[in-house]
Each structure stands twice: as structure tokens, then as C-alpha cells.
N, C-alpha and C positions, 0 to 999 in steps of 0.2 A: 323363457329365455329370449327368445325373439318376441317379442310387447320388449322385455329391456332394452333390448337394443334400439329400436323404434323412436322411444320416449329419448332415448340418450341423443340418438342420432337428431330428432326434433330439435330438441334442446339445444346443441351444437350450433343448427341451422340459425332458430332464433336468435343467439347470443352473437353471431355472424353479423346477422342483419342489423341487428341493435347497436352492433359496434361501429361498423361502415357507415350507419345514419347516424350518428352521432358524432363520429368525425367528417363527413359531411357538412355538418351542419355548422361543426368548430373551423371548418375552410371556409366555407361562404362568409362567415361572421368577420373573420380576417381582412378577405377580401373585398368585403363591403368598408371594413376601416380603412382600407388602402388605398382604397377609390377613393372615400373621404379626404383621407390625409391628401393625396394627390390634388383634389379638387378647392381646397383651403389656400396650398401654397400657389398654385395658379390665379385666384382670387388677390390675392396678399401681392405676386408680380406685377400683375394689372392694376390695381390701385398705385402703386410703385412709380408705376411707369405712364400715369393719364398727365 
């Protein structure tokens, strides 16, 4: 009974982790386009405006 709970309780933990790094990971990707997108229309002002 206790090895069951163990493995369950493991399992838990892993699918924990897997999911926090993985929305992690769907944040940064975001915010790396954001930064881009930001960084385009500052380029496009400046050209605009020489």
C-alpha cells in the first residue's frame, strides 16, 4: 500500500513539474514575440521620422 502511494505521490510531483516547465516555456516564447513586435514598430518610427 505505501510503494502505492509513493509511485502516485511521484507521479503527481512529475506531472507538476512538466506542466509549470512547459507553461514556462509558452511565457517566455510570448514574451520574446513581444519584445520583437515592440522592437519592429520602433524601427518603422525611426525610419518615419530620419
Amino acid at each position: 500500500m505505501r510503494k502505492h502511494l509513493t509511485i502516485a505521490f511521484t507521479g503527481l510531483v512529475l506531472l507538476f513539474g512538466a506542466s509549470t516547465f512547459l507553461n514556462a516555456c509558452n511565457t517566455v516564447e510570448g514574451a520574446g514575440k513581444d519584445v520583437t513586435a515592440t522592437g519592429h514598430e520602433i524601427s518603422q518610427e525611426a525610419k518615419e521620422h530620419k
